[in-house]
C-alpha positions as CSV (number, residue, x, y, z in Angstrom):
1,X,-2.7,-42.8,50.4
2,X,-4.3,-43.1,46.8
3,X,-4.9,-40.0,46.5
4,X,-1.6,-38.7,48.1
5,X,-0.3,-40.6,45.2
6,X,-2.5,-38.8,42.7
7,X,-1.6,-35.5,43.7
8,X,1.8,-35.7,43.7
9,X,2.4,-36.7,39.9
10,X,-0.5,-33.7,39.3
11,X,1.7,-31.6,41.6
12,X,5.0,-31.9,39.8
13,X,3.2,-31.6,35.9
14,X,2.1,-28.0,37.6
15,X,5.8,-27.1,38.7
16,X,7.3,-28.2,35.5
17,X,4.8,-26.0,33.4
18,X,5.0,-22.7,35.7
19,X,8.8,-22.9,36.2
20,X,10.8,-21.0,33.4
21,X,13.8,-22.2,32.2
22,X,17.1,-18.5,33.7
23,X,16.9,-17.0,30.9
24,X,18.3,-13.7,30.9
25,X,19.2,-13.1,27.2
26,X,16.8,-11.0,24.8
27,X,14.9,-12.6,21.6
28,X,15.7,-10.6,18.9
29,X,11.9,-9.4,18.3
30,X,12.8,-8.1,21.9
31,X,15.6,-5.7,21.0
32,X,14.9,-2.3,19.6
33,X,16.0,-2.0,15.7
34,X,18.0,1.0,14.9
35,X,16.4,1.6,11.7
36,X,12.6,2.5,11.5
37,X,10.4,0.1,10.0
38,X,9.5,1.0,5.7
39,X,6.6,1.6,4.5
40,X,4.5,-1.9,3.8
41,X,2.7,-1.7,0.2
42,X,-1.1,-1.5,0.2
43,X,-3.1,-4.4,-0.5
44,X,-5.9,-3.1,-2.9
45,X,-7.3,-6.0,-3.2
46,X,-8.8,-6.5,0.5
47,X,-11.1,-4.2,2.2
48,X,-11.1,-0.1,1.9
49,X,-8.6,1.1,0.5
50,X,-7.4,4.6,-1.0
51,X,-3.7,4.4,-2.0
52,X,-1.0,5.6,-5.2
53,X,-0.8,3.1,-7.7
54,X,0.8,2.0,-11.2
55,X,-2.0,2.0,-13.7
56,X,-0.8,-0.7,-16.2
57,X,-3.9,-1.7,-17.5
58,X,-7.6,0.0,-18.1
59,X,-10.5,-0.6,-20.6
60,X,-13.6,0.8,-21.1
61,X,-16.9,-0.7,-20.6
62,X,-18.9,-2.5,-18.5
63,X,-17.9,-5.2,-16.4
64,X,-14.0,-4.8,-17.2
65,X,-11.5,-5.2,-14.5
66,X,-8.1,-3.2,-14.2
67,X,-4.0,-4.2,-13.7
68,X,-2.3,-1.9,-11.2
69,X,0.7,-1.9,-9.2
70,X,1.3,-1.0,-6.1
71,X,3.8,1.9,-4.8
72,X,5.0,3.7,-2.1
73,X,5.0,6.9,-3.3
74,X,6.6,9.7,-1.3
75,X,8.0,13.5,-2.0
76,X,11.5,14.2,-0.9
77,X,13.4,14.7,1.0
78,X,10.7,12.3,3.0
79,X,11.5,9.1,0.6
80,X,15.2,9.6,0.7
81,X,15.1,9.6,4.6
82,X,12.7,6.6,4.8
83,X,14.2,4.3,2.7
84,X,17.8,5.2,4.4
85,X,19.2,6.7,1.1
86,X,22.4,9.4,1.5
87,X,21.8,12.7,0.4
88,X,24.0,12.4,-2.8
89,X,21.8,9.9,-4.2
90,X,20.7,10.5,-7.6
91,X,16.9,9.8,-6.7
92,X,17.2,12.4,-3.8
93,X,17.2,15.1,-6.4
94,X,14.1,14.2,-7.7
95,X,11.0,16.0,-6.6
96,X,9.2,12.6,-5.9
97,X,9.7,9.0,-6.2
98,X,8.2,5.4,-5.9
99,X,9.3,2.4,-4.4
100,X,7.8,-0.4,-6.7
101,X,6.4,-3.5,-5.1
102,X,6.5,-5.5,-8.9
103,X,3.5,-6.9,-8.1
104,X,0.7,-7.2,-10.6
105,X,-3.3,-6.6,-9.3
106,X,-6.6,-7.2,-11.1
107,X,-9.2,-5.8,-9.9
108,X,-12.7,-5.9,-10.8
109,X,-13.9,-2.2,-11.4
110,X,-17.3,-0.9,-10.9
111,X,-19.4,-0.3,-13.6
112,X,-19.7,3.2,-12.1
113,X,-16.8,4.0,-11.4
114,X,-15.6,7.5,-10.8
115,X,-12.9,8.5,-13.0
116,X,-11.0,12.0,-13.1
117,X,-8.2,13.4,-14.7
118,X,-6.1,16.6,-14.2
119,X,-6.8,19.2,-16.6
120,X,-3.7,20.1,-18.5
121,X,-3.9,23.1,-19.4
122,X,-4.7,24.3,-16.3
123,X,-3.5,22.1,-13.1
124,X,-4.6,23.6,-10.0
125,X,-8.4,23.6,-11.6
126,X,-8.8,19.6,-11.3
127,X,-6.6,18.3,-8.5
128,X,-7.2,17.2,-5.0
129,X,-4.8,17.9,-1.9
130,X,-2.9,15.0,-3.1
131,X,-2.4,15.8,-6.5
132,X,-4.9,13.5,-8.1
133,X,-7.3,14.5,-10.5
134,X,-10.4,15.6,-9.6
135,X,-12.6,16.6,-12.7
136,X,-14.8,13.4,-14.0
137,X,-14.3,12.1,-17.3
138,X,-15.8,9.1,-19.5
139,X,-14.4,6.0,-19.4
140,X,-13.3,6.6,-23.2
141,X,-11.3,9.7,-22.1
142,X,-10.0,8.3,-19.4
143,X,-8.7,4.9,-21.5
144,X,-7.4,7.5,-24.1
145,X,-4.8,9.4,-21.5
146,X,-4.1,6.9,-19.0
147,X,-5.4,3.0,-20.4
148,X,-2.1,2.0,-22.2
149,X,0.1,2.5,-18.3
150,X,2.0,2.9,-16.1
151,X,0.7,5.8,-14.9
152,X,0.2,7.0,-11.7
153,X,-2.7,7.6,-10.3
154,X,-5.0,7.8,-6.9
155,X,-7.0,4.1,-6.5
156,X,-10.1,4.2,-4.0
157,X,-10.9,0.7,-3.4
158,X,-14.3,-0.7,-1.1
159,X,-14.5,-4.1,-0.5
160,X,-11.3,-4.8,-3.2
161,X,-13.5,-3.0,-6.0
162,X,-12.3,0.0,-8.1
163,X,-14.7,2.9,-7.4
164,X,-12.7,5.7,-7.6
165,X,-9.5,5.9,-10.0
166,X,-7.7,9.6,-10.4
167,X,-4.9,10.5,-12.6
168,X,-1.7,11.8,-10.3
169,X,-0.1,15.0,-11.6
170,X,3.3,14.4,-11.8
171,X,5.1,17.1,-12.8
């Protein structure tokens, strides 16, 4: 009889945790959204990353650390359709355009960093598939085009350290 007693309490804890309350109404995590998700910004500062970012900040030398940015950058008429923008707005004319997440990074550079910028006088000589410059420069050059920011460019991140930083030809 003990035991009956036992396993009835233990009996009615089970049916009271398996049983689920008629619920027939959706969570809202559950329904579909009619707008696509944006873009999310990239956090440099974690892991691998290669991304587009404000350059605000950059000084030559050893041990120095650089201030970016973080943007979405996309060419139309792809940023005007993901950010839900009508066709008559002003920044759908543009050939490109960021979305800017406001936020300021430092991150510690390596002290052999690669560092490129597009040549000038001749663009398609120094640029990668994405635009970003591809022929190396000093860390003096690079400070003297790019250092004072913003300016775009292409970040290549390992482990959240600057190894790879490319000036982004805008035209």
């Amino acid at each position: 009889m003990k035991k009956l007693l036992i396993s009835i309490p233990a009996l009615l804890l089970l049916a009271a945790c398996g049983s689920a309350p008629d619920d027939t109404t959706a969570s809202p995590s559950a329904v579909p959204s009619a707008t696509p998700p944006v873009p999310a910004f990239t956090d440099v500062s974690r892991g691998d990353t290669d991304s587009i970012v404000k350059l605000l900040q950059f000084t030559p030398g050893k041990g120095q650390a650089v201030v970016v940015e973080p943007v979405i950058f996309l060419t139309n008429p792809e940023f005007c359709e993901t950010f839900h923008l009508p066709a008559d707005d002003k920044r759908c004319n543009s050939a490109w355009n960021t979305a800017d997440s406001e936020a300021k990074i430092t991150l510690p550079r390596a002290d052999d960093a690669v560092l490129a910028l597009v040549d000038q006088s001749d663009v398609s000589a120094c640029m990668d598939e994405m635009g970003a410059g591809s022929c190396e420069t000093s860390a003096t050059d690079f400070a003297a085009r790019l250092g004072d920011g913003p300016h775009l460019i292409r970040l290549t991140t390992r482990d959240g350290i600057a190894v790879r930083l490319a000036e982004l030809y805008v035209p």
